[in-house]
C-alpha positions as CSV (number, residue, x, y, z in Angstrom):
1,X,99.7,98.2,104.1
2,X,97.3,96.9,106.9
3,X,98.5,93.5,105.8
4,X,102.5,93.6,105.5
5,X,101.8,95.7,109.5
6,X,100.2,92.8,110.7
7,X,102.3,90.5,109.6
8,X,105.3,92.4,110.9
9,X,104.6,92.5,114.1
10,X,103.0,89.2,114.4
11,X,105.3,87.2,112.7
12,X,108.2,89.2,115.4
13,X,105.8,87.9,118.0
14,X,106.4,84.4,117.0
15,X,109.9,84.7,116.6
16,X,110.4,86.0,120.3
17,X,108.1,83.4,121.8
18,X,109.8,81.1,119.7
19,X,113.0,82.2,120.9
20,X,112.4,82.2,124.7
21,X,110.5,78.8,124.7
22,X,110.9,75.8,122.2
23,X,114.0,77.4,119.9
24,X,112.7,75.5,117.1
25,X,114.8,76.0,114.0
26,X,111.9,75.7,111.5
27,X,109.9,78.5,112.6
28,X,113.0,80.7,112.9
29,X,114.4,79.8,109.5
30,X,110.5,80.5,108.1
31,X,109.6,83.1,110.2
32,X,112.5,85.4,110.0
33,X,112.4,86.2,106.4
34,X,108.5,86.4,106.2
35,X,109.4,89.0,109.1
36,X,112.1,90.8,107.2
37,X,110.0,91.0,104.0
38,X,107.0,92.7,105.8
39,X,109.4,95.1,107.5
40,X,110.7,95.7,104.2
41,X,106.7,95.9,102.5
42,X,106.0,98.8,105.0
43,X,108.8,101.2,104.6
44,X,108.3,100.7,100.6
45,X,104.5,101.2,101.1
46,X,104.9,104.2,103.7
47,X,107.2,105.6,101.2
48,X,104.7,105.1,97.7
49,X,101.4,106.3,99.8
50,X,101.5,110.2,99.1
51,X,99.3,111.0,102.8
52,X,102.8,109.6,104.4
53,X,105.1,112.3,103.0
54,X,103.9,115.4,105.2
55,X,102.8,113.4,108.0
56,X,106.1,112.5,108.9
57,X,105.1,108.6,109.1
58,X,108.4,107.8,107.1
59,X,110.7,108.3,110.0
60,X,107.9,106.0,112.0
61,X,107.6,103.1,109.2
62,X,111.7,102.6,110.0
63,X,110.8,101.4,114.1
64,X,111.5,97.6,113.7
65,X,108.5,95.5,114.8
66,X,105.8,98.5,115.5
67,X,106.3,101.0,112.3
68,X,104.0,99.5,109.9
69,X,101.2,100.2,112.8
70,X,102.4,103.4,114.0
71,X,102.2,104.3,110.2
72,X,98.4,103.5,110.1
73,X,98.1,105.4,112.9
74,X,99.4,108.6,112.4
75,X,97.3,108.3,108.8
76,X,94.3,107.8,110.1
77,X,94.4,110.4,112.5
78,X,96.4,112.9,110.1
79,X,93.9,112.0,106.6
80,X,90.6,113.1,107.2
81,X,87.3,111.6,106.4
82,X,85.6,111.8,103.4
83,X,82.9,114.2,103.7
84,X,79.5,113.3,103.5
85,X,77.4,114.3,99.6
C-alpha cells in the first residue's frame, strides 16, 4: 500500500511537470498508465485491508493523486499500536 501511494502521487508529479515544461510524449505515454495502475492498486488495497472499512479511508482512497496517502494516514492514526509484552 505504501508503495502503489508513492508511486501515485509521484508518478502524477512527473506527469504535471512534464506537462508544463518539455511535453515529451515518452514519459506521458509511460507515465500515465503506471499512474492509472497505482490509482487503481490503492483503492483495491484500501478496499482488501479490513482497518479501512470503519475508518472511512474508502471514500479517501478515491481522491485522484493524494488518496493512497491520505489512506495511510487516517490508518495510522485510527489503528493503534501494538502494546508492549
Amino acid at each position: 500500500m505504501r508503495i502503489a501511494a508513492a508511486v501515485e502521487a509521484v508518478s502524477l508529479a512527473v506527469l504535471l511537470v512534464n506537462l508544463v515544461t518539455a511535453h515529451a510524449e515518452v514519459i506521458t505515454s509511460l507515465g500515465g498508465p503506471v499512474h492509472g495502475t497505482a490509482y487503481l492498486v490503492v483503492i483495491v488495497a484500501t478496499w482488501l485491508i479490513p482497518e479501512t472499512g470503519s475508518a472511512g479511508a474508502r471514500s479517501r482512497a478515491l481522491i485522484p493523486a493524494v488518496g493512497g496517502l491520505l489512506v495511510l494516514q487516517r490508518i495510522r492514526r485510527d489503528v493503534p499500536a501494538d502494546p508492549a509484552p
